[in-house]
C-alpha positions in Angstrom: -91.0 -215.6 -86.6 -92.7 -212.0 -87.5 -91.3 -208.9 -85.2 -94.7 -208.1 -83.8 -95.2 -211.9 -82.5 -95.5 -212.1 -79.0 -96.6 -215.6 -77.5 -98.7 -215.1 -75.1 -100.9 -213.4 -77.7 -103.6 -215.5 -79.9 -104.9 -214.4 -83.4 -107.4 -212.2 -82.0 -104.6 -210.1 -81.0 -105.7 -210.2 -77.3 -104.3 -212.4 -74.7 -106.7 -215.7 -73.9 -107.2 -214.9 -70.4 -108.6 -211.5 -71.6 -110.7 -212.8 -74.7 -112.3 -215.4 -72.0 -113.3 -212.0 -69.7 -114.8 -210.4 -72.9 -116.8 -213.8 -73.8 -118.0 -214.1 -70.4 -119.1 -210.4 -70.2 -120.9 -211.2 -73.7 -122.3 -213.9 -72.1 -123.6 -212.5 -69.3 -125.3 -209.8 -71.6 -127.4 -212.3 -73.7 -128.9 -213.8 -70.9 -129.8 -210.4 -69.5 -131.2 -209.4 -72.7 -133.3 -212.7 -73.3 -134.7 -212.4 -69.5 -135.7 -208.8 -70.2 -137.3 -209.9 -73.5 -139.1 -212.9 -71.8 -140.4 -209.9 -69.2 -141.6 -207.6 -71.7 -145.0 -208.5 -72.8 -145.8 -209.1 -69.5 -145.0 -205.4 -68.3 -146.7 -204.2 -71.0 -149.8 -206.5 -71.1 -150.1 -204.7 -66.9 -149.8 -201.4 -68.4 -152.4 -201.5 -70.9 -154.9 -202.9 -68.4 -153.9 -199.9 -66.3 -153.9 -198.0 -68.9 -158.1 -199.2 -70.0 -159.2 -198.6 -66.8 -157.7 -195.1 -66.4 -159.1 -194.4 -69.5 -162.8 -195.6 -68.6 -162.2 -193.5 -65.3 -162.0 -190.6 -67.7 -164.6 -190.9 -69.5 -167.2 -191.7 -66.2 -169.3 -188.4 -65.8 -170.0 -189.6 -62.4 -167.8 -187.4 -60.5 -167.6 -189.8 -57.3 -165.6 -192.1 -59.5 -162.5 -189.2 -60.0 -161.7 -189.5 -56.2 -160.4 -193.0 -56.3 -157.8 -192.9 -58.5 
């Protein structure tokens, strides 16, 4: 047995119980990235829809239309 074995220790070099914590962390992380990434086009298909009509308020000369923005 090697001086620097200790057996509550896996190959990783960190204890199970604390790998497990990590994975679990990584876990949770993934699924918050793929929701975000599912929610994305969606935000950004609203935004440039927002966006287009801002724009075609701009470029109204009527100046009645300004005031309802």
């Amino acid at each position: 047995m090697s001086p620097d074995y200790h057996p509550r220790m896996n190959e990783s070099g960190f204890s199970p119980a604390r790998r497990n914590r990590c994975g679990n962390q990584t876990m949770k992380q993934q699924l918050l990235l793929t929701n975000l990434s599912n929610r994305l086009p969606r935000l950004f298909r609203k935004l440039s829809s927002v966006a287009q009509k801002l724009s075609q308020l701009g470029d109204d000369p009527n100046p009645d239309n300004q005031s309802s923005i």
